[in-house]
C-alpha positions as CSV (number, residue, x, y, z in Angstrom):
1,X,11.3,-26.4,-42.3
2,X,9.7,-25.3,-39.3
3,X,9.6,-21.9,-38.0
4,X,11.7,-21.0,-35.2
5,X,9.6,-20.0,-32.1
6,X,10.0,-16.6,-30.8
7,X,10.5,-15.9,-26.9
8,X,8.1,-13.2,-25.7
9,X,11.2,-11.1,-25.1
10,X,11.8,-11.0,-28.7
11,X,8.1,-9.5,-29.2
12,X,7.8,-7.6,-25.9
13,X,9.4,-4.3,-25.5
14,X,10.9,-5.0,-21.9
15,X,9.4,-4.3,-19.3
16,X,11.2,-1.7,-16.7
17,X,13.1,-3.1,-14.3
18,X,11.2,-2.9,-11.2
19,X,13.2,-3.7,-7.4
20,X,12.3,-6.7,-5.7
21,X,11.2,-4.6,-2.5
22,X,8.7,-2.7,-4.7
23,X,7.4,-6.0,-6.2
24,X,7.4,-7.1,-2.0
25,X,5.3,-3.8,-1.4
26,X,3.1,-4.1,-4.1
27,X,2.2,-8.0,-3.0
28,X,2.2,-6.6,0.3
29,X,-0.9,-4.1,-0.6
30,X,-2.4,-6.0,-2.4
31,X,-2.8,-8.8,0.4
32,X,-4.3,-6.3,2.9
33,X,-7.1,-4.9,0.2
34,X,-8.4,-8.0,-0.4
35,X,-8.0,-9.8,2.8
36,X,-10.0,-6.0,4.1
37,X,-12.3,-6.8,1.1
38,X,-13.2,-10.1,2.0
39,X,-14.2,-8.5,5.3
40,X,-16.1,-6.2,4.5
41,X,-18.4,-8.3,2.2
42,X,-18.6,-10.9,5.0
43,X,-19.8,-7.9,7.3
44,X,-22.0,-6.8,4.3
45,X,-23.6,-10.5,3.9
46,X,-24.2,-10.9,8.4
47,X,-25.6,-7.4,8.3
48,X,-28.0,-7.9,5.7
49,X,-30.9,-5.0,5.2
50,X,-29.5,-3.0,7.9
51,X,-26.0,-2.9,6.0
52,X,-27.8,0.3,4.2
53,X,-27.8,2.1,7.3
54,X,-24.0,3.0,6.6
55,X,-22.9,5.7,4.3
56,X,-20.8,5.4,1.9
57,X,-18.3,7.5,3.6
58,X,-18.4,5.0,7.1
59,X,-17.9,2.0,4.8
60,X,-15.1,3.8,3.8
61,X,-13.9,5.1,7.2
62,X,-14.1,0.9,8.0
63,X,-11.8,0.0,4.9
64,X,-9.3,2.4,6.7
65,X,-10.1,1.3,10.3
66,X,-9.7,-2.9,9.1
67,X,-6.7,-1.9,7.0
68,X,-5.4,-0.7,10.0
69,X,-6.1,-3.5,11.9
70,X,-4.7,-6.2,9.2
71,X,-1.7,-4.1,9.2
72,X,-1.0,-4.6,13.7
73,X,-2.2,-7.9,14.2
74,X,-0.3,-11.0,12.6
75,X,-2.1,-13.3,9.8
76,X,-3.2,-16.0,12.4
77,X,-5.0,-13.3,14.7
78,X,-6.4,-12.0,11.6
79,X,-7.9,-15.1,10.3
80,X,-9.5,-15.7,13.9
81,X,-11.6,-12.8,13.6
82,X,-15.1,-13.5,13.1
83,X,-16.4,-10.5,11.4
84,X,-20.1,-12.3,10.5
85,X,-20.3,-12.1,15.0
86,X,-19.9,-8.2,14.3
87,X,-23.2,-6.6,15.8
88,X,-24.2,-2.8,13.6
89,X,-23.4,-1.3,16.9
90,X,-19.9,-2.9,16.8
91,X,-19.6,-1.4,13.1
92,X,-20.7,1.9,14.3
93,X,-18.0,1.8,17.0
94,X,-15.6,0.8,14.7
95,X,-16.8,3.9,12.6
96,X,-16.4,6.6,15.2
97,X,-13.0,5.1,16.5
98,X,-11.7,5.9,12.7
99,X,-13.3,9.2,12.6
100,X,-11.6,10.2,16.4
101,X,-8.1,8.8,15.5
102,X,-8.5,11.2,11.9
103,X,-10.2,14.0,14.2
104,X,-7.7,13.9,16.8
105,X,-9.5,12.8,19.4
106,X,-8.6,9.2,20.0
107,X,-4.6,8.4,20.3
108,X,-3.9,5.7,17.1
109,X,-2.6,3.5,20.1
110,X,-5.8,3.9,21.8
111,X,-7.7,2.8,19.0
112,X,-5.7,-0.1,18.3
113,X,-6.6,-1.3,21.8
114,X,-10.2,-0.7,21.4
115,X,-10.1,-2.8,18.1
116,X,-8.3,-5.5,19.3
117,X,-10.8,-5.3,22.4
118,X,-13.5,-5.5,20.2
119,X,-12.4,-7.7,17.6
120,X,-10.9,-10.1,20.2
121,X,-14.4,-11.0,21.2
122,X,-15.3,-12.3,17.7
123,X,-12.5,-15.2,17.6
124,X,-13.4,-17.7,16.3
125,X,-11.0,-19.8,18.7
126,X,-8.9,-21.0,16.0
């Protein structure tokens, strides 16, 4: 006789229910860290040697500045960026733009224009 198979319900204490909009939100989070991830090492790899310039606190402040920016423009925009064209000065910028908008001194709707500004002349033309 053979055995009869168990489902994994039958072993698993269930899970909680969880709402499909928190699933959506999760997903949705989880798509903007690693597409920002995945920018940040290909900003990591152009820059090379002088990627140790930054602190750990401005790579930080630029995880929040190209969350930001993942979040505004739409997925197609996104992928045009060419973040290996990004010059350390560019970086810097994109630095001190964070650190105004969290200071107080640069609008959030200012800063997005600056980004997109700046970021809009490292399409790739996709």
């Amino acid at each position: 006789m053979v055995p009869m198979l168990l489902y994994p319900c039958d072993i698993l204490p269930s899970m909680p229910d969880v709402k499909r909009d928190e699933v959506g939100r999760r997903v949705f989070l989880l798509k903007q860290q690693r597409s920002v991830e995945e920018a940040i090492a290909i900003i990591r790899s152009a820059q090379g040697k002088r990627w140790n310039n930054l602190s750990e606190e401005d790579v930080g402040m630029l995880r929040l500045v190209l969350g930001e920016l993942w979040l505004q423009a739409d997925r197609e925009t996104w992928k045009s960026y060419s973040f290996s064209r990004l010059t350390l000065n560019d970086i810097i910028s994109l630095i001190r733009m964070g650190y105004s908008v969290k200071n107080g001194t640069l609008s959030k709707k200012e800063a997005e224009s600056l980004f997109r500004e700046l970021f809009g002349r490292t399409t790739t033309g996709t």
